[in-house]
C-alpha angles and dihedrals in degrees: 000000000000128000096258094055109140093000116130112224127191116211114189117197077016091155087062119099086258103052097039095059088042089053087051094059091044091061097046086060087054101251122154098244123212113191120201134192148132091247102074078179098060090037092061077051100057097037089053090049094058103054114208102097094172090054097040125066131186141220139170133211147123089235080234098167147334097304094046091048085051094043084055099056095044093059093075086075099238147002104343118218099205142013127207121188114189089140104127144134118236112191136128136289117225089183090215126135083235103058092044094136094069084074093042093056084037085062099034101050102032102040116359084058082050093053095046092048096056088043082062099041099064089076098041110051139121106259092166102082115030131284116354121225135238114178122172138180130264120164141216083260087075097054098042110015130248119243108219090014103068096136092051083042089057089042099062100042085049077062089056093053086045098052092048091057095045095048087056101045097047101040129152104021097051123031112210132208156160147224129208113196124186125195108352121177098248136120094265086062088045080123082076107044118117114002136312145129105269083052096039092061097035080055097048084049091061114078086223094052098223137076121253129277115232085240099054088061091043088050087062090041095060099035079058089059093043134104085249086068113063104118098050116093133148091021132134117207126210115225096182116109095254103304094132113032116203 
């Protein structure tokens, strides 16, 4: 048996490259699994993909609001264990009066959706078996700003306040932390794929010269949900290969 085994785990943004593999780890250690997404399509894909239907479950929704985030939850079927929130958008910011609704989607779909899903979480989560998770992601963009992406910028370090609160108030039945990825090899990051000039210098900036593998950030996330990690809470973690060094 693993040391998942009959835990319910959320994974939001769970048909992306990170939450899939994620996904992946969770299972081996024998978790019920419930992907969710905005992309029911992409959802069926990676459920497929995954190949354990009895074990993965799938939900879609935008997260848009109190009732959805709950939704959401529920749909586990029963007290999660651990929630892990990597839904997000990533497009530009043209920083015009005009395009203001790129910030507001940035905010809404990055950190308000966050919010509303740990206010959902107090009064749905696991109290059988020590203290519940809640991991959420950050990004690099946070630590060092992000030129021509300052509402998702904004958005990420609002996750890191975030993250600090709730692991204070909720402490200590539920231990709450973050991960920052840098640069991870997933469709969001497509700008950087082959060779040319823009991915050649971001590589050359980071001390392991390469970009990030969707496992490698799964592999923290769910160290941060194991039994190795009980004394770790308001944290956020860089997965960046040393790029930012705190």
């Amino acid at each position: 048996m693993g040391e998942f085994t009959g835990r319910r785990i959320v994974i939001t943004g769970g048909a992306g490259g990170i939450g899939l593999e994620t996904a992946r780890l969770f299972l081996a250690g024998g978790a019920r699994v419930l992907l969710v997404d905005i992309d029911e399509g992409r959802l069926e894909a990676a459920q497929a993909a995954l190949g354990k239907p009895a074990a993965v479950g799938i939900h879609a929704s935008s997260l848009d609001g109190p009732a959805a985030c709950a939704a959401a939850l529920d749909a586990a079927g029963g007290p999660v264990y651990a929630l892990v929130h990597m839904a997000g958008v990533f497009e530009p910011d043209p920083l015009t009066p005009e395009t203001r609704v790129a910030y507001e989607r940035a905010i809404a779909h990055n950190l308000t959706n966050g919010y509303d899903l740990a206010v959902a979480f107090q009064t749905r989560f696991d109290r059988s078996s020590g203290p519940a998770r809640i991991v959420m992601a950050s990004s690099q963009a946070f630590r060092r700003g992000s030129a021509g992406y300052v509402a998702y910028s904004t958005a990420k370090g609002g996750i890191v306040g975030l993250t600090r609160a709730l692991a204070r108030q909720l402490a200590p039945d539920v231990l709450v932390n973050a991960v920052a990825p840098g640069i991870i090899k997933t469709r969001m990051n497509a700008r950087f794929e082959g060779s040319n000039p823009e991915a050649e210098q971001r590589r050359l900036d980071i001390p392991l010269k390469r970009f990030g593998e969707a496992s490698e950030v799964a592999g923290v996330i769910v160290f941060l949900c194991s039994s190795a990690s009980t004394f770790v809470t308001g944290q956020t973690i860089n997965i960046d290969g040393g790029a930012n060094m705190a």
